[in-house]
C-alpha positions as CSV (number, residue, x, y, z in Angstrom):
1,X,106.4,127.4,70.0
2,X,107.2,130.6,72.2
3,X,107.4,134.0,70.6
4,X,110.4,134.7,68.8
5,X,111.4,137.5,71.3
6,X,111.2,134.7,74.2
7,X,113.1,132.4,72.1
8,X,115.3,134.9,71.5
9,X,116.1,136.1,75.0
10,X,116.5,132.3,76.2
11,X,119.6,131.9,73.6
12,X,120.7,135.2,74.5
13,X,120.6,133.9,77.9
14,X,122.4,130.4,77.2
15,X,125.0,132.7,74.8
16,X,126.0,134.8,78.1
17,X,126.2,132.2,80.1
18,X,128.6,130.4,78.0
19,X,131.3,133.8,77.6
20,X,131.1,134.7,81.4
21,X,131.9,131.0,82.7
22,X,134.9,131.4,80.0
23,X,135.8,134.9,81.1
24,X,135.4,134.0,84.5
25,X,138.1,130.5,84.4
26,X,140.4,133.1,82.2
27,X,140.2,135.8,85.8
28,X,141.0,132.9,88.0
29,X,144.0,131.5,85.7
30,X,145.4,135.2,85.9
31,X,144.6,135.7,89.5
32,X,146.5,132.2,90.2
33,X,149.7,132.8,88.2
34,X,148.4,130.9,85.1
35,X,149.5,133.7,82.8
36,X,152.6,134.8,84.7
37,X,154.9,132.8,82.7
38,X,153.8,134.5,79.5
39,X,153.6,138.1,81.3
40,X,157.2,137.3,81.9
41,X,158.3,136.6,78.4
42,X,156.8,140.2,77.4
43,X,158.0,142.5,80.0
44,X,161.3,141.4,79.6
45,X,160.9,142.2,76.1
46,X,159.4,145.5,76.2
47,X,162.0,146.5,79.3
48,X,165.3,145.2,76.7
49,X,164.0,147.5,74.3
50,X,162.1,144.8,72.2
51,X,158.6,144.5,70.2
52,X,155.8,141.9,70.5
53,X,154.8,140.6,67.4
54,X,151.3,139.6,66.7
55,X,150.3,137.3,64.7
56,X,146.9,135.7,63.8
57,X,144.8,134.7,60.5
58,X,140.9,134.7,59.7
59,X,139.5,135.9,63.2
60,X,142.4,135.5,65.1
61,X,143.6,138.5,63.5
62,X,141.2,140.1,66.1
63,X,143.6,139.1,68.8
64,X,146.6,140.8,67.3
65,X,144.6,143.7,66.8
66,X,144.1,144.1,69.9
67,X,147.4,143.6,71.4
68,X,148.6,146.0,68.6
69,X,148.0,149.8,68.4
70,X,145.2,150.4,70.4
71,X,144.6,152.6,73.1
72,X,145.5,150.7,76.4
73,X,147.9,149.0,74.9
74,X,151.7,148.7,74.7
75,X,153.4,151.0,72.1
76,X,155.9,148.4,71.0
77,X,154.0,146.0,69.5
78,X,153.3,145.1,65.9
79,X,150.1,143.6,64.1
80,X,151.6,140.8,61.8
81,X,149.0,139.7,58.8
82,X,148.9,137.5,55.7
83,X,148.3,140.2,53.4
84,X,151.6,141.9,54.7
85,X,153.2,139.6,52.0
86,X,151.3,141.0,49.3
87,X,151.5,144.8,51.0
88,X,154.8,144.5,52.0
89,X,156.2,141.5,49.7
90,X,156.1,139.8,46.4
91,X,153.2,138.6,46.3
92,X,149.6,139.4,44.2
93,X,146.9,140.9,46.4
94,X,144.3,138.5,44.3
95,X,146.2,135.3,45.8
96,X,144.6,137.2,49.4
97,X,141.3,135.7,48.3
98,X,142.4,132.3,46.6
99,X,141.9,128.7,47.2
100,X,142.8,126.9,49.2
101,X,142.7,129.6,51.9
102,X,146.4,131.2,52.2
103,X,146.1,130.8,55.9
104,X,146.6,126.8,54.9
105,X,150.0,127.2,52.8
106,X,152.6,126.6,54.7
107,X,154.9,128.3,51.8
108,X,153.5,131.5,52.6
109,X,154.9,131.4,56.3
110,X,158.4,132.5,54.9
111,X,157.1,135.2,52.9
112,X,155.2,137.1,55.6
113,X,158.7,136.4,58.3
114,X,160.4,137.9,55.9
115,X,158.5,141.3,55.9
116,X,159.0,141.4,59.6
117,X,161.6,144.6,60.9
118,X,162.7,142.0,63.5
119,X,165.5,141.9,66.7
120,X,166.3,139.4,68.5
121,X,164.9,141.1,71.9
122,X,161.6,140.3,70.1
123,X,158.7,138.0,71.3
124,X,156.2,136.6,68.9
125,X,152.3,136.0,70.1
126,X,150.1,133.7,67.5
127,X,147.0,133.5,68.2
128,X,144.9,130.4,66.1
129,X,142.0,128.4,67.6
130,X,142.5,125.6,65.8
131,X,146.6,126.0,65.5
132,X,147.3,123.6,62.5
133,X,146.9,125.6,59.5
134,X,150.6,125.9,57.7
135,X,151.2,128.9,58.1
136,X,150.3,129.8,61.4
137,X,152.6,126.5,62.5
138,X,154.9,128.0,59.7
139,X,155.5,131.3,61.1
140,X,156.0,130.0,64.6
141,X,158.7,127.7,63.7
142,X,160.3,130.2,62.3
143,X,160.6,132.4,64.8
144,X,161.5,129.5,67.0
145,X,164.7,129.0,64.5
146,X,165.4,132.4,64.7
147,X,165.8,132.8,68.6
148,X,162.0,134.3,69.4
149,X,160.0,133.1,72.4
150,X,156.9,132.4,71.1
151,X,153.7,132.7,73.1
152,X,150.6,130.6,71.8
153,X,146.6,131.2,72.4
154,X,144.7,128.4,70.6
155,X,141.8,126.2,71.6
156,X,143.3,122.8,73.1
157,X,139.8,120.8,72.9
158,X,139.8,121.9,69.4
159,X,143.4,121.5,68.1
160,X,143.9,118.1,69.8
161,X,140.9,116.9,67.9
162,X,142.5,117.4,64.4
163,X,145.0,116.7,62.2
164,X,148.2,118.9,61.9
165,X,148.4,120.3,58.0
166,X,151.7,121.6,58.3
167,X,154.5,119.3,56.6
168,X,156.5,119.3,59.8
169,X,153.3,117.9,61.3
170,X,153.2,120.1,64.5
171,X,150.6,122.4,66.1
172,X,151.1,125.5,67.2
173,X,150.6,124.0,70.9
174,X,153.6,122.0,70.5
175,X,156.1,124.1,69.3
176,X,155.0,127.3,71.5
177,X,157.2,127.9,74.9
178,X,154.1,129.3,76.4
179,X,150.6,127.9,75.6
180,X,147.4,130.3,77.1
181,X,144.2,127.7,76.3
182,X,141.3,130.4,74.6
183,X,138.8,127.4,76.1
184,X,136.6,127.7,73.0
185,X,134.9,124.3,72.2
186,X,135.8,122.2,69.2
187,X,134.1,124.3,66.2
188,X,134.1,127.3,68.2
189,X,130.3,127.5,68.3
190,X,128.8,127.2,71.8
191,X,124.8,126.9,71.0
192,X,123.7,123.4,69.4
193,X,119.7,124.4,70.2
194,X,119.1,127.4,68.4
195,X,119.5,125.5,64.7
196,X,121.1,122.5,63.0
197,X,124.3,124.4,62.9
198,X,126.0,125.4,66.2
199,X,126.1,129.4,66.6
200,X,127.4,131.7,69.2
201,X,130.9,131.2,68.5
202,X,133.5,132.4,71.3
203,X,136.8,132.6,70.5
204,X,137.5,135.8,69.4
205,X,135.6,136.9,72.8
206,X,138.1,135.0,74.9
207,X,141.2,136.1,72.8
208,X,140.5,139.8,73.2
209,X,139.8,138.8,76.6
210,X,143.4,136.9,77.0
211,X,144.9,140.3,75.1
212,X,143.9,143.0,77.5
213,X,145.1,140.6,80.3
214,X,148.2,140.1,79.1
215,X,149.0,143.6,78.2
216,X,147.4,144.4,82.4
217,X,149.9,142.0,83.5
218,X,153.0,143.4,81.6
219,X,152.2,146.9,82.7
220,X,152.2,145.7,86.0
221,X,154.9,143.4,86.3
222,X,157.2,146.4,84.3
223,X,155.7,149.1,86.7
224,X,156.7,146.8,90.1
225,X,160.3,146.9,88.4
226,X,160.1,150.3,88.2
227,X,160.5,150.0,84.5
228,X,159.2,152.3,82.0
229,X,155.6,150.9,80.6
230,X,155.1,152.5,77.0
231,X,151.1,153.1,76.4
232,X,149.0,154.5,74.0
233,X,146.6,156.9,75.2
234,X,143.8,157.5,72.4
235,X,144.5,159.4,69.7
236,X,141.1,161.2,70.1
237,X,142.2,163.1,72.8
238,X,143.4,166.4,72.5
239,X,147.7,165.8,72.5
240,X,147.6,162.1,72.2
241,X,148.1,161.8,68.7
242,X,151.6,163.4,69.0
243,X,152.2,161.8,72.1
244,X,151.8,158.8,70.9
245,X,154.2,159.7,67.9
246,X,156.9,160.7,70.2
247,X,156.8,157.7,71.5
248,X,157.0,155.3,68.5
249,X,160.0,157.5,67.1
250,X,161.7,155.8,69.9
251,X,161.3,152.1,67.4
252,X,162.2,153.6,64.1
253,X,160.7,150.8,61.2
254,X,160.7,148.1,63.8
255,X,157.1,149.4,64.2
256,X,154.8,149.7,61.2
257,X,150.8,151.1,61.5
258,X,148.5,151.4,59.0
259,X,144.9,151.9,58.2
């Protein structure tokens, strides 16, 4: 058997392989107009005066963090989360951590809509590679019924390869007016040589990935309209922190941050 360092480098190898060819179809769909229709969606909502909310459980919480109050990114925008209805709600941080995971109770859907300071200029994006857990489906019918576009990013070879556990049995693909494919494999994983156990999972990679595309392609299609394109610059520069400030004043409680 070869040295653990060759061994090593030759998965490392197989692992870059597998993010790049990703990263490089997700460039050609943009390039091609394959995200257009979503771009569209949030630059009318950002120029009507209205906030993209985020939503995404377990990892996919790393997509709405990243379309949500970071540098680079658009200033109205909000980072919707499970625990919000324990923070923000009725319910018991210890039922965070139960099981089943809350990510599967469809109940909970309501709970965490409710805490949302929402307007009907609002667009919802739900990130969930698998996109059948309840409340994921949950939250995106809901906004449905309440008059949001809602723009999905969800592994199709995964979520057409399982069942739907929402009672309304839907995925997030099918009730979604714009679907953005995160092209992760079913079970995420990419490696099946390495162990017994696939490893190198990639769909957190490709969701950033989808993010900081998505916010590109706003900016751009808001700056060609000569619209305003609200950023965050880093708050560790010297003046962002206020600028930044300034600018969310602008939102009142429709936007919330925290640590």
């Amino acid at each position: 058997m070869p040295p653990f360092a060759d061994r090593f480098a030759g998965h490392v190898a197989q692992f870059g392989t597998e993010v790049q060819d990703r990263l490089d179809r997700l460039s050609t769909l943009a390039t091609s107009g394959g995200l257009d229709e979503a771009v569209g969606l949030l630059a009318d909502c950002i120029a009507a005066g209205g906030v993209v909310q985020a939503f995404g459980t377990g990892h996919s919480e790393a997509f709405a963090m990243e379309v949500a109050g970071r540098a680079g990114g658009l200033i109205p925008t909000n980072k919707v989360a499970l625990r919000d209805a324990a923070l923000l709600g009725d319910h018991e941080i210890a039922e965070l951590t139960g099981e089943p995971p809350l990510e599967r109770d469809p109940n909970i859907a309501q709970d965490v809509f409710d805490t949302v300071v929402r307007d009907p200029r609002d667009v919802f994006v739900i990130a969930s590679n698998s996109g059948v857990n309840g409340s994921v489906v949950g939250l995106a019918l809901l906004a449905k019924e309440n008059g949001h576009k809602v723009v999905a990013v969800t592994s199709l070879e995964h979520t057409l390869a399982v069942e739907p556990k929402h009672p309304s049995g839907k995925r997030l693909s099918e009730i979604a007016d714009v679907v953005i494919d995160n092209l992760a494999p079913y079970g995420d994983a990419t490696l099946t040589d390495v162990s017994d156990i696939a490893v190198g999972s990639v769909s957190s990679l490709t969701a950033a990935y989808i993010a900081q595309l998505l916010t590109i392609g706003t900016v751009t299609a808001l700056t060609e309209r000569g619209e305003d394109a609200p950023l965050y610059v880093s708050a560790n520069v010297p003046g962002g922190h206020d600028r930044n400030k300034a600018i969310e004043a602008r939102y009142g409680d429709r936007l919330r941050r925290s640590a």
